[in-house]
C-alpha positions in Angstrom: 0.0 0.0 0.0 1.1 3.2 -1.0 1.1 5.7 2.1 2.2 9.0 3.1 4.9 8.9 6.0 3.5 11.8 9.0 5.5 13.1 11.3 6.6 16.1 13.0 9.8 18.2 11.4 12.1 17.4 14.2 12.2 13.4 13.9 12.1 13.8 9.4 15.5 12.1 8.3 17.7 12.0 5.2 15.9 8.8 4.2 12.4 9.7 4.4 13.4 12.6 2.0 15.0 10.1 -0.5 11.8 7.9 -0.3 9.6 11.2 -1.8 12.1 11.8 -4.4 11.9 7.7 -5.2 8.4 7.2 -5.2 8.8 4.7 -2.0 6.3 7.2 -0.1 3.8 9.4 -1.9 3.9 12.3 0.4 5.8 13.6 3.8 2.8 15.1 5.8 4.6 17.4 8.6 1.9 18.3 11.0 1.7 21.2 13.2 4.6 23.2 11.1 2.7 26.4 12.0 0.4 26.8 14.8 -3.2 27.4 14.5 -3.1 30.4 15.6 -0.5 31.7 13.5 -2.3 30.3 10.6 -4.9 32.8 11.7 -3.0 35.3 11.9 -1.7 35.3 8.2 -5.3 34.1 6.8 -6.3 37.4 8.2 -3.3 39.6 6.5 -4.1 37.5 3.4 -7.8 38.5 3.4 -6.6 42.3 2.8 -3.9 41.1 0.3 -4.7 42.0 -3.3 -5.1 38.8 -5.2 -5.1 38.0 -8.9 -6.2 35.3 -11.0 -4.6 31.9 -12.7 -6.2 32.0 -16.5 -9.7 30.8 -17.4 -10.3 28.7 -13.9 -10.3 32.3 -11.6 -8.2 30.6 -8.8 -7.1 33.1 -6.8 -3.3 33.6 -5.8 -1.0 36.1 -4.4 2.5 36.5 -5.8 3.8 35.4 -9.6 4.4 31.8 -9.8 6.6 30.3 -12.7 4.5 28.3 -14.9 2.4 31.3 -15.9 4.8 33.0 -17.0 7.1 30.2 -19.1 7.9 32.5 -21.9 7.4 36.0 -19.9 10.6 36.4 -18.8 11.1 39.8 -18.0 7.3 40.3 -16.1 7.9 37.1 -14.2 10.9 39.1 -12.5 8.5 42.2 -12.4 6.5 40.6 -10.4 8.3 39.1 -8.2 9.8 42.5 -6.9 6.7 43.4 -6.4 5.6 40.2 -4.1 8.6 41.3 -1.8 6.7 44.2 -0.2 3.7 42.3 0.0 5.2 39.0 1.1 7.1 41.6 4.6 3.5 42.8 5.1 2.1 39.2 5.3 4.6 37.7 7.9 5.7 40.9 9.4 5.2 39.3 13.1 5.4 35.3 11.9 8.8 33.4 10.6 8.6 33.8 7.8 7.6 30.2 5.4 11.1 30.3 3.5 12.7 30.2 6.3 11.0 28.5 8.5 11.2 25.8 5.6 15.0 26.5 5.1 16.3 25.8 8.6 14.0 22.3 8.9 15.6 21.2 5.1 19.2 22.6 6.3 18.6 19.9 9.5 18.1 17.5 7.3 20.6 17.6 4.7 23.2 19.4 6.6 25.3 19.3 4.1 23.4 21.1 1.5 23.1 25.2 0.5 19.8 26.4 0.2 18.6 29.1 -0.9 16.0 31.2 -3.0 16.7 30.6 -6.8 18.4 33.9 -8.4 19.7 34.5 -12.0 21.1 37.7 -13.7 16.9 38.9 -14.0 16.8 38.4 -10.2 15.5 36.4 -7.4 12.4 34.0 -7.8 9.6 34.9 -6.1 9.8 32.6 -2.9 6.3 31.3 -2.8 2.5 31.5 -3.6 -0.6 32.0 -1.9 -3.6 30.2 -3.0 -7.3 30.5 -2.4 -9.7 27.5 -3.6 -13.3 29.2 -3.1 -16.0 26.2 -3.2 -16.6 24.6 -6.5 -12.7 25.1 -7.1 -10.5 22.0 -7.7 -7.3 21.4 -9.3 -6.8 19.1 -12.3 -4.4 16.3 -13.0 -1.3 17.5 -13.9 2.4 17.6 -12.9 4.9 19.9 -12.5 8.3 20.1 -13.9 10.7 22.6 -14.5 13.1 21.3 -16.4 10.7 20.5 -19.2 8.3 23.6 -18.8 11.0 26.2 -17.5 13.7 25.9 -19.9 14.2 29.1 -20.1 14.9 29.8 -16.0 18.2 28.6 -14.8 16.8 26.3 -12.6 15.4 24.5 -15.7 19.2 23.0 -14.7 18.2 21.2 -11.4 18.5 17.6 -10.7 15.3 17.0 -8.7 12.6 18.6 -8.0 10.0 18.8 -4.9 6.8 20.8 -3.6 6.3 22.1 -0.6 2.3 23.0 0.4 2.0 25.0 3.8 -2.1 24.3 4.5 -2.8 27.5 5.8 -7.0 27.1 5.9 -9.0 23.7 5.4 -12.8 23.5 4.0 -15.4 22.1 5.9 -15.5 19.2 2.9 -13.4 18.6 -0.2 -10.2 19.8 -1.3 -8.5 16.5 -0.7 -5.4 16.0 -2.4 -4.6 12.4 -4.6 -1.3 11.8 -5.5 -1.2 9.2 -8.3 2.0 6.2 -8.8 2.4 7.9 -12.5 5.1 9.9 -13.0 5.1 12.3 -15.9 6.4 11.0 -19.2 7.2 13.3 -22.2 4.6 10.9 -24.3 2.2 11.4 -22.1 2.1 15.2 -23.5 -0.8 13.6 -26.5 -3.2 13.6 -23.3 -2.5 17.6 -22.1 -5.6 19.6 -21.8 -5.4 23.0 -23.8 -5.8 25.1 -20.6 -4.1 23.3 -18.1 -3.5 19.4 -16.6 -4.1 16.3 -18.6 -6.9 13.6 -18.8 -6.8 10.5 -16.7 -5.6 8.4 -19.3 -2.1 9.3 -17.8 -3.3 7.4 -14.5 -3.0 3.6 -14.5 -1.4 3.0 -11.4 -3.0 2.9 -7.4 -3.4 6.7 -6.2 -3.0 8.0 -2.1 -6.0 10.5 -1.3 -4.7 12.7 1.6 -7.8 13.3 3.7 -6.7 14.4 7.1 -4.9 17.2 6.1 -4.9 20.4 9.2 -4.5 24.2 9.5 -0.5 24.3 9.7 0.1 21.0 8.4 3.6 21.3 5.6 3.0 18.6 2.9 5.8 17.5 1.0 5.7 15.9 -2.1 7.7 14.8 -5.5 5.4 16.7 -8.1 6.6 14.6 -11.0 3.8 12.3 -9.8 0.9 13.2 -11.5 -1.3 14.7 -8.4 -4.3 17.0 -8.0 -7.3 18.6 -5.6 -10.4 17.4 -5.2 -13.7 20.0 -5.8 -13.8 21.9 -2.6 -17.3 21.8 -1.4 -17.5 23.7 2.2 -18.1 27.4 2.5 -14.5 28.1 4.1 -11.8 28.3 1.6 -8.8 26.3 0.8 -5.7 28.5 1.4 -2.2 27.4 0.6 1.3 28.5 0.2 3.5 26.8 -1.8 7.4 26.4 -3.1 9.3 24.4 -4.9 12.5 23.2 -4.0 14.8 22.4 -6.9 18.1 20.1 -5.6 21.5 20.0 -7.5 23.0 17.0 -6.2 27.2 17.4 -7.7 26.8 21.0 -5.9 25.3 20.1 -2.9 23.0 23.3 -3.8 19.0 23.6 -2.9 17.3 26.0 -4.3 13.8 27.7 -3.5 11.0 28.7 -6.2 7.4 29.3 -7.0 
């Protein structure tokens, strides 16, 4: 059975972080990485946050994230900047998610940089915020930067991880299924036009993540085809989210979204 290893940040080892990037586990829940309270505290500076929307599906976000923006180079890095002030404003009083996330991954693989991603444009923007209103889901689909980014440096990287801070739960839905398919170039003939692909690139058993709490950090090899289930409750689903992309011969992590 194909199950997601949960644990707090302190007792996470070297090994369960090779079993993500293997496919041994499907996901590394880390529970309680923020408390509920300070979950609260940033839902309600994200509340007065201006927010913009991802294409035809209206999902709200806050900050630039990579994938919309494969072949606006110059904007991406725009916006970014811009996210800085915002992003200070948001976690003025609370540690701050990068490095929060930083320190735990620096524990881990002490022998590792890390760092946010930079090239001669700039620094990446460090992370998104993402609000799932009800009748919201996420489609199948992967993500990969070295085949959808190959114009960012970090198009470079060996491997590549997600990291989803779950800031705000629904009452019902928004589950997250994590699928034993990893993304294949040929698998490109089933891509939807807009975004994600059609189930025909799922063959294999799936892991539904249902028991996901306000602070929880879920860690994940995105490669493996994965989405979010219809959120059905009232409340909305709020995320933030990074990528972290690993050069192995440089011992080098960097930090993306």
């Amino acid at each position: 059975m194909w199950t997601p290893l949960s644990t707090e940040s302190q007792n996470i080892s070297q090994k369960d972080f090779e079993k993500i990037l293997s496919g041994q586990i499907p996901a590394l829940v880390v529970r309680n990485f923020y408390s509920e309270k300070q979950c609260t505290e940033i839902i309600k500076k994200i509340e007065n946050s201006k927010k913009t929307y991802f294409q035809k599906s209206k999902l709200e976000h806050i900050g630039p994230f990579l994938m919309s923006f494969t072949t606006k180079k110059k904007e991406y890095f725009q916006k970014s900047r811009e996210f800085q002030k915002n992003n200070q404003e948001i976690f003025e009083k609370i540690e701050n998610p990068s490095i929060k996330i930083f320190n735990m991954i620096q524990k881990i693989l002490p022998s590792f940089s890390i760092s946010i991603a930079e090239q001669d444009e700039g620094r990446f923007s460090p992370f998104v915020i993402r609000i799932h209103r009800k009748g919201k889901s996420i489609p199948i689909h992967k993500d990969n930067v070295k085949y959808e980014g190959k114009e960012y440096t970090i198009s470079k990287i060996d491997q590549q991880l997600s990291c989803v801070l779950h800031l705000q739960e629904s009452e019902t839905g928004g589950d997250v299924v994590i699928y034993k398919n990893q993304w294949e170039k040929k698998d490109e003939k089933y891509r939807n036009i807009d975004f994600g692909y059609t189930s025909n690139v799922i063959t294999k058993e799936s892991c539904k993540i249902s028991d996901i709490n306000k602070g929880d950090l879920v860690i994940i090899n995105p490669n493996y085809y994965h989405q979010v289930t219809k959120i059905l409750g009232e409340t909305p689903r709020i995320t933030l989210g990074m990528f972290l992309g690993i050069y192995n011969k440089n011992k080098k992590i960097v930090a993306w979204a």
